[in-house]
DRENFI-706675 format. One record per residue (C-alpha): residue number from 0; residue in one letter; chain; x, y, z. Coordinates in steps of 0.5 Angstrom, whole numbers. Layout:
BEGIN
<r NUM; "A"; "A"; <X; Y; Z>>
...
This chain:
BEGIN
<r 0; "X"; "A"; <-362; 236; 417>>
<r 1; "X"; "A"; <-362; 244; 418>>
<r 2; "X"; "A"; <-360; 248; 412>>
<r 3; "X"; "A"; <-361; 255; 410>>
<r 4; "X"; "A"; <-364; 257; 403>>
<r 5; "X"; "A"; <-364; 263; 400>>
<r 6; "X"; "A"; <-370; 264; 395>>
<r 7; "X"; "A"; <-370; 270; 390>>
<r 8; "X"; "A"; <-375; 276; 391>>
<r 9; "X"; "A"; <-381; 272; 386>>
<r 10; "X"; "A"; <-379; 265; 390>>
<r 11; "X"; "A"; <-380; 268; 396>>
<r 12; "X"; "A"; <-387; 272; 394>>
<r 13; "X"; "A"; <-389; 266; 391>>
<r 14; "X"; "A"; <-388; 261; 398>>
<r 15; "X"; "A"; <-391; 266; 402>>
<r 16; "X"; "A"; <-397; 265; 398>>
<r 17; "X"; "A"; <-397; 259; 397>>
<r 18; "X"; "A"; <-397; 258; 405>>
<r 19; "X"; "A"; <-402; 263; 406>>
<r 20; "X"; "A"; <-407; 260; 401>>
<r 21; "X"; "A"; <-406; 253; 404>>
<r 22; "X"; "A"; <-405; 254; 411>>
<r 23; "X"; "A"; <-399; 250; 411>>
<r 24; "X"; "A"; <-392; 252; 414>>
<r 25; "X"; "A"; <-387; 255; 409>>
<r 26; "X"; "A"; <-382; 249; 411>>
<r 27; "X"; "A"; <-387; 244; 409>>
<r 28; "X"; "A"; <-388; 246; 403>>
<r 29; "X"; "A"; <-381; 246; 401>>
<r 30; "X"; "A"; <-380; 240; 404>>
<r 31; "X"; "A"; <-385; 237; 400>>
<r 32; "X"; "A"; <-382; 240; 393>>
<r 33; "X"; "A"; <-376; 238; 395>>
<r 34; "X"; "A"; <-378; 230; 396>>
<r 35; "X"; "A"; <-383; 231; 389>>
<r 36; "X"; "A"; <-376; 234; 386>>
<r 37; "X"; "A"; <-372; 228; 388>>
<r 38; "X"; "A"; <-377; 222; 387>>
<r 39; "X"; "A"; <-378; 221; 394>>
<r 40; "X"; "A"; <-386; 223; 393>>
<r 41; "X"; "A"; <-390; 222; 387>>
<r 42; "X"; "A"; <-391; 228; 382>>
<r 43; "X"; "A"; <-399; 227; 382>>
<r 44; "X"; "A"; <-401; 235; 379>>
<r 45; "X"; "A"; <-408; 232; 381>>
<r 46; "X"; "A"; <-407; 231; 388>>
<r 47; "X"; "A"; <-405; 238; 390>>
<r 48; "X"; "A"; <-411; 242; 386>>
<r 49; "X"; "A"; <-417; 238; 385>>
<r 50; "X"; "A"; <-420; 242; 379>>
<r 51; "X"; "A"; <-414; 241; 375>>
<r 52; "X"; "A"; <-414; 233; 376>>
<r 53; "X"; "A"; <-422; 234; 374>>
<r 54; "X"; "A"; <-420; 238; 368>>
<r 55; "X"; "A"; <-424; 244; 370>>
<r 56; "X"; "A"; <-418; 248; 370>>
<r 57; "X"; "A"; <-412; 248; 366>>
<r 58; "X"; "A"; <-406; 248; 370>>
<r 59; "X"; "A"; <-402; 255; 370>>
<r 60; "X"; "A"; <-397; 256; 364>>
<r 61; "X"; "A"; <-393; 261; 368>>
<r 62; "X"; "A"; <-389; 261; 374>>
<r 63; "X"; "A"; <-392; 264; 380>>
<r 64; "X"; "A"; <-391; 272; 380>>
<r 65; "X"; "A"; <-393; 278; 384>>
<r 66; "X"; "A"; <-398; 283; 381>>
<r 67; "X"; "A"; <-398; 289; 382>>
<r 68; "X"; "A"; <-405; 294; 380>>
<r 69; "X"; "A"; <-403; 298; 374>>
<r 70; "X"; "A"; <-409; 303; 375>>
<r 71; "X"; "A"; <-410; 307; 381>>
<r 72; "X"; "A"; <-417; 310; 382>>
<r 73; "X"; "A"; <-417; 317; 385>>
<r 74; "X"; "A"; <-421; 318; 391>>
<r 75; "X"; "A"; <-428; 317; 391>>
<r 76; "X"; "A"; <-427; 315; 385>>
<r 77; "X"; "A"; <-430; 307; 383>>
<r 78; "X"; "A"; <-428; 302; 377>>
<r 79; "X"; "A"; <-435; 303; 375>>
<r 80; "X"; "A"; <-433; 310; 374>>
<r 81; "X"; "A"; <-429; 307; 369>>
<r 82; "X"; "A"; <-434; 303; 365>>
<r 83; "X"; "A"; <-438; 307; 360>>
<r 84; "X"; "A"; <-445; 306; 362>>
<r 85; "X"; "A"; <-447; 302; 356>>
<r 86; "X"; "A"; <-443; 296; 360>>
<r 87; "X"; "A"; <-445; 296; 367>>
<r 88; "X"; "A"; <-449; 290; 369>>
């Protein structure tokens, strides 16, 4: 079946994301949360992010969310700069 689906700005960041950072096409990735949504797919947490099925990352407690730099440096200028020089490693 053909639809089309209109996402919201955060969704539609967030599906890009994810595509980009899997590899897999957007698409997919829809028709796989709709078959998780549904029961259609088991909802295994673990088979999507082997380190959360490890339990050596936790999984995330927000939704996906675009961030933007809140500093900007200015020309020449490094976050080094910024460290006092006690705290540079």
């Amino acid at each position: 079946m053909a639809m089309n689906l209109r996402l919201g700005p955060d969704a539609e960041a967030a599906l890009r994301a994810e595509a980009r950072r899997t590899g897999r096409s957007q698409q997919d990735i829809l028709r796989e949360a709709v078959g998780r949504y549904l029961g259609l797919l088991p909802s295994q947490v673990g088979d999507t992010d082997p380190l959360i099925a490890q339990g050596k990352v936790a999984p995330p407690r927000l939704p996906f969310r675009d961030v933007r730099p809140r500093l900007h440096l200015e020309p020449g200028e490094s976050s080094l700069d910024l460290l006092e020089r006690d705290d540079r490693v």
